[in-house]
N, C-alpha and C positions, 0 to 999 in steps of 0.2 A: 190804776191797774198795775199790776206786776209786771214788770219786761218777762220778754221771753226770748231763748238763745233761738241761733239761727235756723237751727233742724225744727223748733218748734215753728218759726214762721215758714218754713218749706211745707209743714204739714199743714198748714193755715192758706196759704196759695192752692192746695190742692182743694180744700171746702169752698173758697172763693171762685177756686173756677170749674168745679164739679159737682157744687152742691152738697145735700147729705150722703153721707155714704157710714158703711161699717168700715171696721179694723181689716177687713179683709180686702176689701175695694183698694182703700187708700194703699197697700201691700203690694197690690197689683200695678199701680201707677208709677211705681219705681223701676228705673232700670233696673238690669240683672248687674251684679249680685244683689238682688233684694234684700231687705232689712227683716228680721226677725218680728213674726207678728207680735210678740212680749214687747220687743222695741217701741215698735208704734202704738200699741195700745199704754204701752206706759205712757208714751209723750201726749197722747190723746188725753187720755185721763188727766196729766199733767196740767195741761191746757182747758181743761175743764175744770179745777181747781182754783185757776187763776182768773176765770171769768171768760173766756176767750171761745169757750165751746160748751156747748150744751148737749144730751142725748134725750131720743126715744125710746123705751123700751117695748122690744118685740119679742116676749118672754124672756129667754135668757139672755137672749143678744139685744145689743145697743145697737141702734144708728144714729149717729154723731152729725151735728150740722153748728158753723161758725153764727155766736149768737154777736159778733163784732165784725160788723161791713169794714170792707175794705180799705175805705174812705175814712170809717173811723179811726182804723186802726193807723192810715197815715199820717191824722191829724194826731192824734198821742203821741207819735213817735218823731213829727216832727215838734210837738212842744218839749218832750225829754230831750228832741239833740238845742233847740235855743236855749232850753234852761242850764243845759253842761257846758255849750260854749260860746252862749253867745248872752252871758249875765239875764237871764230871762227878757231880753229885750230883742223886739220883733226888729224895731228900727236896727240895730246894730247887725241882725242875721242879716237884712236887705241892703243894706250899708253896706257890708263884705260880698253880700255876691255882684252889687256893682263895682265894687273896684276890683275884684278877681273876671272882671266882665264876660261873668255867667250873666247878667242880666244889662241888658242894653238899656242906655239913657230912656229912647225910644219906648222898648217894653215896660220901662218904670214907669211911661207917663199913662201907656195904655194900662195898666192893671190901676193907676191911682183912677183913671176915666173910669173904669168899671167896678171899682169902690165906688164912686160920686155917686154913679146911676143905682146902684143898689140902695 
């Protein structure tokens, strides 16, 4: 799939934790100074383009709902950041977060435990 820049993933948090909504909805969830409804219907559409969102039509108006769960979407985004900096290898990403000791010896053994049992 296509990356998407960061105002498109803000608009994509809002379908993840709101469900479907119109152009108009999502308009509403913004602080003031809110975004221009052309604004976000572009990114919406934008983001529908890319695979990322799907609509309904209810005559002339759309209501928009994320066709990529949350989850999915972290699992893509976590294989684009191992593939840019960590030579596509999973060992080397986990390799760096224990010696930057984001991940505890400890925590290594319990995630490979719950690999085993899986």
């Amino acid at each position: 799939m296509e990356k998407i820049t960061k105002k498109e993933e803000e608009v994509m948090n809002f379908f993840w934790e709101h469900g479907p909504m119109f152009v108009r909805d999502l308009v509403e969830l913004y602080p003031d100074p809110k975004p221009h409804f052309n604004t976000i219907s572009t990114m919406v559409r934008g983001l529908e383009a890319k695979g990322y969102v799907d609509h309904k039509s209810y005559g002339p108006t759309y209501q928009y709902f994320a066709k990529v769960s949350r989850t999915d979407f972290g699992k893509l985004t976590l294989r684009g950041i191992i593939g840019k900096y960590f030579q596509n290898s999973y060992q080397n990403a986990v390799s760096a977060l224990v010696k930057e000791e984001d991940l505890s010896v400890d925590e290594l053994k319990e995630l490979i435990r719950k690999i085993e049992e899986e």
